[in-house]
N, C-alpha and C positions, 0 to 999 in steps of 0.2 A: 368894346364898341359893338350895338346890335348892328346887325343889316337890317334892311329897311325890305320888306316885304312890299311888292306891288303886283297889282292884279291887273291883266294884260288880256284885252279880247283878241280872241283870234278868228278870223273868217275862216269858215271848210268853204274846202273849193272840192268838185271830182276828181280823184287821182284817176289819172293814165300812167299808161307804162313809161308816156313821153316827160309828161311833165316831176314825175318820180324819180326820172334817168338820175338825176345829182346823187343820189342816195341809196340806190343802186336797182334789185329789180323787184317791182310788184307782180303778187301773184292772187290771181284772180279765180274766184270759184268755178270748177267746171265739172259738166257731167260726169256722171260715174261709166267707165268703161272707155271715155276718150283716149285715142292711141297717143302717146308721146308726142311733144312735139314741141318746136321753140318758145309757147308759152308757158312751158311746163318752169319751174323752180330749175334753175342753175345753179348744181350744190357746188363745193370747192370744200372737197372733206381732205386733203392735202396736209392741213396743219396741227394736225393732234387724232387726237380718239372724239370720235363723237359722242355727245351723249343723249340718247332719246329716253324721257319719263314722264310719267304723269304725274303733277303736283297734287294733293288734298289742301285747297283752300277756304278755310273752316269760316265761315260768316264774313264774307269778303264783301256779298253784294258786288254788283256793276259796276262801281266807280274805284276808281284808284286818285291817288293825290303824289305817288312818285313812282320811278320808271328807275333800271339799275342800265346802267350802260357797257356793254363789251366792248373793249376796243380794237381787238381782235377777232372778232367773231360776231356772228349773227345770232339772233336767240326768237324763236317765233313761240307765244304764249295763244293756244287759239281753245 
């Protein structure tokens, strides 16, 4: 039996820090040389080894059509 594919509008709204809370925290562009401070990224590097690299994405273009999920972890692709 196929699954039935359906194509779903979604409205963008502005994300805030407030309206984001459910999902945990957004981190927003800031000048270079700002001191620390509670907007900064709240790491929790606690539960393994972390791993920082840069991917080679060879004719990807802008758009994507799936997203891979952690369940345990966070993953930022920027």
């Amino acid at each position: 039996m196929s699954k039935v594919k359906t194509i779903q509008k979604l409205h963008a709204q502005w994300v805030t820090s407030e309206n984001f809370q459910p999902y945990g925290q957004v981190i927003f562009a800031s000048e270079d040389g700002k001191p620390y401070d509670q907007d900064d990224a709240q790491l929790n590097l606690e539960n393994g080894i972390s791993r920082f690299y840069i991917m080679r994405l060879h004719h990807n273009g802008r758009k994507f059509d799936k997203i891979t999920r952690h369940v345990q972890c966070t993953q930022c692709l920027g």
